[in-house]
One Martini backbone bead per residue (centre of mass of N, CA, C, O) as a GRO file, in nm:
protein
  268
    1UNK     BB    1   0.654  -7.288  -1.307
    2UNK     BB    2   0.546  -6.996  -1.397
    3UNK     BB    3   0.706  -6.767  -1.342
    4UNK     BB    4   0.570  -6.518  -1.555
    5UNK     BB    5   0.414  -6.790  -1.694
    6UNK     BB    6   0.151  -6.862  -1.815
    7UNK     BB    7  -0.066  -7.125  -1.711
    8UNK     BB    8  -0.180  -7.258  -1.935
    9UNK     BB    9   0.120  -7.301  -2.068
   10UNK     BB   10   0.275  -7.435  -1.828
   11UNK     BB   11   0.097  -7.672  -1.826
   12UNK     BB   12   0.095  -7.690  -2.178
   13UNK     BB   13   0.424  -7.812  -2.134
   14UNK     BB   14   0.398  -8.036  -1.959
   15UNK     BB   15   0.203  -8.229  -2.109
   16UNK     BB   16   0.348  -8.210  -2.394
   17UNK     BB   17   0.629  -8.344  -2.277
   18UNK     BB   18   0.441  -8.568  -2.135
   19UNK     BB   19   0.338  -8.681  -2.459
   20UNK     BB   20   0.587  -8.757  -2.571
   21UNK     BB   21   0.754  -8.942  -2.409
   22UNK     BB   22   0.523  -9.165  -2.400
   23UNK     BB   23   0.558  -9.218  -2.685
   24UNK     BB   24   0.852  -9.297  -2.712
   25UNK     BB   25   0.823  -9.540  -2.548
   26UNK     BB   26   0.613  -9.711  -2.688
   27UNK     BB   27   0.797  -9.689  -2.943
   28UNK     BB   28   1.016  -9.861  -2.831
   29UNK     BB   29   0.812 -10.101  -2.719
   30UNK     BB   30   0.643 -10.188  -2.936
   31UNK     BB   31   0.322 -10.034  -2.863
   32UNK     BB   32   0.032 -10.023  -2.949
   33UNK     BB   33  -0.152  -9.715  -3.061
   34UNK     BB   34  -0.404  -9.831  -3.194
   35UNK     BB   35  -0.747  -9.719  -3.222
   36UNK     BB   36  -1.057  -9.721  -3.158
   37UNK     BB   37  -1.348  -9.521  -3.192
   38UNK     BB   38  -1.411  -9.573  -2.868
   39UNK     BB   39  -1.144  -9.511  -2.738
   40UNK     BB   40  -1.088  -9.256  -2.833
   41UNK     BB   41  -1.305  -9.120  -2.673
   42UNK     BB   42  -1.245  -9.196  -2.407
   43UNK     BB   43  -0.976  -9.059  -2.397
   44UNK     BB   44  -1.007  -8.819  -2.460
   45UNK     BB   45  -1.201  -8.738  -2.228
   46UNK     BB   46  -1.018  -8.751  -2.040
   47UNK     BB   47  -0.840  -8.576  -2.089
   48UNK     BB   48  -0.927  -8.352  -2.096
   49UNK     BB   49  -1.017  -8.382  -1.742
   50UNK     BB   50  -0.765  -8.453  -1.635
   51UNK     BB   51  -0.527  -8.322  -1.805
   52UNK     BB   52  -0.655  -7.997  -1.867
   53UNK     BB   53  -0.893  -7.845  -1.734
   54UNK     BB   54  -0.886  -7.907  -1.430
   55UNK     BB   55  -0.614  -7.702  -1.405
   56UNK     BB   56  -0.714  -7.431  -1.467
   57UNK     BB   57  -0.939  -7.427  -1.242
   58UNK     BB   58  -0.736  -7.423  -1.056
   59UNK     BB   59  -0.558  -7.226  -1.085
   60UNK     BB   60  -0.764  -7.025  -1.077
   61UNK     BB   61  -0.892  -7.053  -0.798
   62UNK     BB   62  -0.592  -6.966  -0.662
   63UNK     BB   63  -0.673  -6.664  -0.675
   64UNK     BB   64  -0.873  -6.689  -0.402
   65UNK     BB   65  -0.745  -6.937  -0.301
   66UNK     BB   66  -0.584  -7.133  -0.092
   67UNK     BB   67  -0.442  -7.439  -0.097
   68UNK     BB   68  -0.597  -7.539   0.151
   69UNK     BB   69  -0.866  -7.443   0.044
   70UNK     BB   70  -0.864  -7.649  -0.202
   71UNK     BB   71  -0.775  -7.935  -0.083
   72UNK     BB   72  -1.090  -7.925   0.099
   73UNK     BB   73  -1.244  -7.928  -0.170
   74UNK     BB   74  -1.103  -8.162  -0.344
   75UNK     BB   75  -1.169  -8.379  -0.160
   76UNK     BB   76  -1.484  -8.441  -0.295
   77UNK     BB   77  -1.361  -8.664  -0.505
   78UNK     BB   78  -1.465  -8.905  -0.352
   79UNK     BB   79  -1.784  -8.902  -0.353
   80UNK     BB   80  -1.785  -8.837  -0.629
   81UNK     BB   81  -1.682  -9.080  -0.785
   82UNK     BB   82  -1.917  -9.257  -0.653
   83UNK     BB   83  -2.124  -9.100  -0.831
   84UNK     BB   84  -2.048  -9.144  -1.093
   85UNK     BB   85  -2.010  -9.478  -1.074
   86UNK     BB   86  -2.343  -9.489  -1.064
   87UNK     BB   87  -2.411  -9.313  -1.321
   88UNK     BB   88  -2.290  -9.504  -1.504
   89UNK     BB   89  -2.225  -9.792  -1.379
   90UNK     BB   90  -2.409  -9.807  -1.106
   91UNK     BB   91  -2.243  -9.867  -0.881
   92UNK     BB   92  -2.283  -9.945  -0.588
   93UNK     BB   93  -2.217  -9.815  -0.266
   94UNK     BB   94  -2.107  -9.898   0.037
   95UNK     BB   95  -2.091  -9.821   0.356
   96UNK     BB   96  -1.770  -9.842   0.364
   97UNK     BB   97  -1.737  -9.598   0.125
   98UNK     BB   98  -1.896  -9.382   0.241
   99UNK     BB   99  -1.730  -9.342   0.529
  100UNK     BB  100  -1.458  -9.309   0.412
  101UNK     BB  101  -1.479  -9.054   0.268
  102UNK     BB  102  -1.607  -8.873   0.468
  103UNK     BB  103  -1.360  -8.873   0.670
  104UNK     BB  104  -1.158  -8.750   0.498
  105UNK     BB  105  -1.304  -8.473   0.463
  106UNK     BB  106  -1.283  -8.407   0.747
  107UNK     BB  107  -0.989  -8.434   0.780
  108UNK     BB  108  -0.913  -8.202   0.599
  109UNK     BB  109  -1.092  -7.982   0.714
  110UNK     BB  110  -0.945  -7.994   1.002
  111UNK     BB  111  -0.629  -7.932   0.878
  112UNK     BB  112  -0.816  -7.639   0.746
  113UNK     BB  113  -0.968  -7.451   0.926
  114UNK     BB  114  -0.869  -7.193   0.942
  115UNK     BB  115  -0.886  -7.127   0.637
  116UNK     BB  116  -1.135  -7.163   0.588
  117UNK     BB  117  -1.205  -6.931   0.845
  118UNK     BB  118  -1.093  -6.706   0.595
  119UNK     BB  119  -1.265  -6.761   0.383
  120UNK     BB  120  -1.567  -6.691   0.434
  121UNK     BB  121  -1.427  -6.356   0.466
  122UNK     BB  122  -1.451  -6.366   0.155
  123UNK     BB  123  -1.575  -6.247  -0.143
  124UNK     BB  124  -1.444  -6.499  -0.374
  125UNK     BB  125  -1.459  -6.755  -0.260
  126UNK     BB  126  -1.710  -6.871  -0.424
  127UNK     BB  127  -1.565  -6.880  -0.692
  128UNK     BB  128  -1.314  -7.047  -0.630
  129UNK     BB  129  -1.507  -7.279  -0.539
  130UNK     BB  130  -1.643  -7.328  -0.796
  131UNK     BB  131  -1.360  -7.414  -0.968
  132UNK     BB  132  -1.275  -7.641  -0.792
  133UNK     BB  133  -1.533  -7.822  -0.820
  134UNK     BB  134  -1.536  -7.848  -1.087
  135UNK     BB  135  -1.250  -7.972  -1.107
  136UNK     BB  136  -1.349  -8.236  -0.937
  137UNK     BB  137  -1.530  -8.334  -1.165
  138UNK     BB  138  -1.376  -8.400  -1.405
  139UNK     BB  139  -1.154  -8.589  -1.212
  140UNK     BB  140  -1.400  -8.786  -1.155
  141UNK     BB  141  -1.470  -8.857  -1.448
  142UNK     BB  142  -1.176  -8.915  -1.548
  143UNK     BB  143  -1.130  -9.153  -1.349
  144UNK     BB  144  -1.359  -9.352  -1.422
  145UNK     BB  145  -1.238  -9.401  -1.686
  146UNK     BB  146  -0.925  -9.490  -1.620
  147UNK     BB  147  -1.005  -9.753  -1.497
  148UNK     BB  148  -1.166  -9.903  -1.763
  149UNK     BB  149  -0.900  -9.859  -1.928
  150UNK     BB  150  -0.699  -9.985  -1.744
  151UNK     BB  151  -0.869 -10.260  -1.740
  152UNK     BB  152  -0.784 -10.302  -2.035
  153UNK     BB  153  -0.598 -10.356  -2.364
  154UNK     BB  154  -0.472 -10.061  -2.268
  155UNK     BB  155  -0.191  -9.906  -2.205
  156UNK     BB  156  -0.074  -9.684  -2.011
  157UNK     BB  157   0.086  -9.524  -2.220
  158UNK     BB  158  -0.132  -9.452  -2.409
  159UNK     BB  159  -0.336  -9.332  -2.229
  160UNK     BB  160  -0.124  -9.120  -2.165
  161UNK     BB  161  -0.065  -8.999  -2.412
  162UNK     BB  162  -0.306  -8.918  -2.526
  163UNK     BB  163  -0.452  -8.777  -2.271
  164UNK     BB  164  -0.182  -8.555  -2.318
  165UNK     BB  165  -0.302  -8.425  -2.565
  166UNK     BB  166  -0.526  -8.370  -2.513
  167UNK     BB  167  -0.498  -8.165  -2.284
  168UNK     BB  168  -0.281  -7.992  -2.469
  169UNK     BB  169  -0.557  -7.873  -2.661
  170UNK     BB  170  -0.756  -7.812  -2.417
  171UNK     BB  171  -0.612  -7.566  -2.354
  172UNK     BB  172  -0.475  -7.420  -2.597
  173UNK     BB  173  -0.776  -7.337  -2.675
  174UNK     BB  174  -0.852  -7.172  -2.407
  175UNK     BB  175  -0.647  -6.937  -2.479
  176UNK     BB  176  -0.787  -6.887  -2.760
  177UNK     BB  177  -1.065  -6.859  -2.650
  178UNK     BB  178  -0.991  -6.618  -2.393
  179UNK     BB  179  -0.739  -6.443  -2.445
  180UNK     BB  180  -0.456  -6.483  -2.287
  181UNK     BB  181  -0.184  -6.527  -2.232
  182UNK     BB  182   0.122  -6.587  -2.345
  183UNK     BB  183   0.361  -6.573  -2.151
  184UNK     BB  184   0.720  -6.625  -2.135
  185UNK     BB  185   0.955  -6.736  -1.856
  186UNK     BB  186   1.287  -6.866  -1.943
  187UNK     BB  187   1.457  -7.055  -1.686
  188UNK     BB  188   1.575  -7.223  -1.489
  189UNK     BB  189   1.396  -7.306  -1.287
  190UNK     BB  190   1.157  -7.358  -1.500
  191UNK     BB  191   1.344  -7.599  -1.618
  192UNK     BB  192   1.325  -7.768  -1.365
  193UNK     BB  193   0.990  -7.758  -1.306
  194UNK     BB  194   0.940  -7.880  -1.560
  195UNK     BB  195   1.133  -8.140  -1.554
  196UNK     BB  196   0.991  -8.239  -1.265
  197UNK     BB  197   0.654  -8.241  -1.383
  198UNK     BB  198   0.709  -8.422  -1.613
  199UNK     BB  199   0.889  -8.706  -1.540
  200UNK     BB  200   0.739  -8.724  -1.237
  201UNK     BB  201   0.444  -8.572  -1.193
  202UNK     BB  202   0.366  -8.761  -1.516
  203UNK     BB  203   0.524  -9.008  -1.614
  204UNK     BB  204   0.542  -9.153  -1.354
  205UNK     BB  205   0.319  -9.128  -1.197
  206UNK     BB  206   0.093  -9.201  -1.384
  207UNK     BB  207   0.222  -9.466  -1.468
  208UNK     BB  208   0.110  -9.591  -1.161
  209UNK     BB  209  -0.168  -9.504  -1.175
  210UNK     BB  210  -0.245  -9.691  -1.399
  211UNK     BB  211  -0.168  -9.920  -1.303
  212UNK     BB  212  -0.326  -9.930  -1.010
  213UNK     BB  213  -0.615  -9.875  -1.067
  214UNK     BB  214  -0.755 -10.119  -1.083
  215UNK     BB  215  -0.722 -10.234  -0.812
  216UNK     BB  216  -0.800  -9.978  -0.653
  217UNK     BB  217  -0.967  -9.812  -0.764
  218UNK     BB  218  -1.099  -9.459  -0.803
  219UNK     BB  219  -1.184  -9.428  -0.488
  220UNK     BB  220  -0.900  -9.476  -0.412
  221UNK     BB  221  -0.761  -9.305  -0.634
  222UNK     BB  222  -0.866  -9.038  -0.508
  223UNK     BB  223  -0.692  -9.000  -0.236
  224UNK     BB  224  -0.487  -8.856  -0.353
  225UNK     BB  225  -0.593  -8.581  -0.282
  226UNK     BB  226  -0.621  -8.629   0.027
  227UNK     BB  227  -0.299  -8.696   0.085
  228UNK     BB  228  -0.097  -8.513  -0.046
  229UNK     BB  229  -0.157  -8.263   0.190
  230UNK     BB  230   0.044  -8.430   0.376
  231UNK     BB  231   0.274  -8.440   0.232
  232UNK     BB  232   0.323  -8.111   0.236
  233UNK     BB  233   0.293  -8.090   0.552
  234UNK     BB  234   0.548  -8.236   0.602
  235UNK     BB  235   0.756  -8.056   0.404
  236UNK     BB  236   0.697  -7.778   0.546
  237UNK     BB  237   0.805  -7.845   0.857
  238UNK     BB  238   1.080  -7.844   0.742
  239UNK     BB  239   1.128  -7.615   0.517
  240UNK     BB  240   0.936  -7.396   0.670
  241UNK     BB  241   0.839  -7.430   0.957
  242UNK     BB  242   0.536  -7.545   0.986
  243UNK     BB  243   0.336  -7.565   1.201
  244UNK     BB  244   0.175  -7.821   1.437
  245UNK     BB  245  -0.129  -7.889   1.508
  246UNK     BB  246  -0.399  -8.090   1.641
  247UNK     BB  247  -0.558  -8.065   1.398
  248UNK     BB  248  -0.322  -8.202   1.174
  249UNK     BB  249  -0.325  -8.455   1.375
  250UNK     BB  250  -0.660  -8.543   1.375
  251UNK     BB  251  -0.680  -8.504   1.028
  252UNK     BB  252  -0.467  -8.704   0.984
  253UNK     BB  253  -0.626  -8.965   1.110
  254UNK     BB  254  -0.867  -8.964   0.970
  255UNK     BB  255  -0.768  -9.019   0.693
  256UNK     BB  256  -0.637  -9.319   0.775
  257UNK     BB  257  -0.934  -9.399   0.846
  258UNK     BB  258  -1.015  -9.404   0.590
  259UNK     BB  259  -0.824  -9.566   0.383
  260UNK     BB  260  -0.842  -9.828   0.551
  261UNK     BB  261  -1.101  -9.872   0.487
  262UNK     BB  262  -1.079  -9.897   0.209
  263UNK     BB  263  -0.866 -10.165   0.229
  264UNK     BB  264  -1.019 -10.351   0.345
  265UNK     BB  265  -1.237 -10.435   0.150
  266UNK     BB  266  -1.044 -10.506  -0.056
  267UNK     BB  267  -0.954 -10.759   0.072
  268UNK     BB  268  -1.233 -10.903   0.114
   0.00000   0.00000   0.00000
């Protein structure tokens, strides 16, 4: 979706056609859209972490670092949420949550082992992973703050309306003080590309994350970003031919492994 298009750019025509979208849906089935000034608050912030700067970081990152080693930074996501919600709300989290993160963060470690001691030899990694890192404190505060509204009695499409403008206007704000180019080129990939990670990636994907993130809490939430690069390995090895190492089937069962013990805790 990039092809010769600003990356700024590219995100914020994403969030921004999924922030119409939002609005429109909303107002079509007559959803109170009016905040009060602390909702306002919460949602702006939230908005700017998940769905604006983030994304920017990732993006700058992803030149230093292959797609692998981004995966196995962003993993960090998981034991984050768990700090973020001690350090605003208390939460203090059980043993067996603090072993299921562990556990996840190994899993996808062992699946992109090769590529991490790629990165090590690597003079910019270090920068990549920096941004990177970033990208995850981020993605844990703005993930922490959506599941308190989400559990509040604010519609997930306000939610997502709202915090995809301000992520829309906080892109868009750092491309002006940044100096970034502007350049657009608008082909049918291009708008195939944006159509699909706008209606998908983001209006349908976001619209069930904000739903269920009640129920499953944002430490189970973040495990999203630790299970996609399995999606996307089970994907790439029929689509591209990628070779499926003993390391990528013995991280993916760790994986599988951290996220029951998620699921285990739910039950009880």
């Amino acid at each position: 979706q990039v092809n010769g298009t600003s990356p700024h750019l590219a995100v914020a025509s994403r969030m921004g056609a999924a922030s119409v979208v939002f609005f429109a849906i909303a107002t079509a089935r007559r959803i109170q859209l009016r905040l009060t000034s602390f909702q306002a608050r919460q949602v702006l912030i939230q908005g700017v972490c998940f769905f604006g700067l983030n994304y920017l970081a990732v993006y700058a990152g992803t030149q230093y670092l292959t797609s692998g080693v981004v995966a196995v930074l962003f993993s960090i996501l998981v034991p984050l949420n768990i700090f973020v919600e001690w350090l605003l709300y208390g939460v203090r989290p059980r043993l067996v949550v603090v072993a299921a993160a562990a556990i996840g963060v190994i899993g996808i470690a062992t699946v992109f082992s090769t590529e991490l001691q790629r990165a090590a030899l690597s003079g910019t990694a270090l920068w990549g992973a920096a941004l990177v890192l970033f990208a995850a404190i981020l993605v844990a505060l703005g993930n922490v703050l959506a599941t308190r509204l989400a559990s509040s009695e604010l519609s997930p499409l306000v939610i997502n309306a709202y915090g995809t403008a301000a992520g829309t206007v906080s892109i868009l704000l750092w491309g002006l003080i940044s100096g970034a180019s502007w350049s657009m080129t608008i082909t049918p990939p291009w708008l195939i590309g944006l159509s699909y990670l706008t209606l998908i990636g983001t209006v349908l994907a976001f619209s069930i994350y904000m739903t269920i993130l009640p129920i499953v809490g944002s430490v189970a939430g973040a495990y999203v970003a630790v299970l996609s690069p399995i999606v996307a390995i089970a994907i790439s090895s029929v689509l591209e031919e990628l070779p499926l190492t003993a390391a990528t089937f013995v991280g993916a069962v760790l994986l599988l492994i951290g996220h029951s013990l998620l699921a285990a805790r739910r039950r009880q």
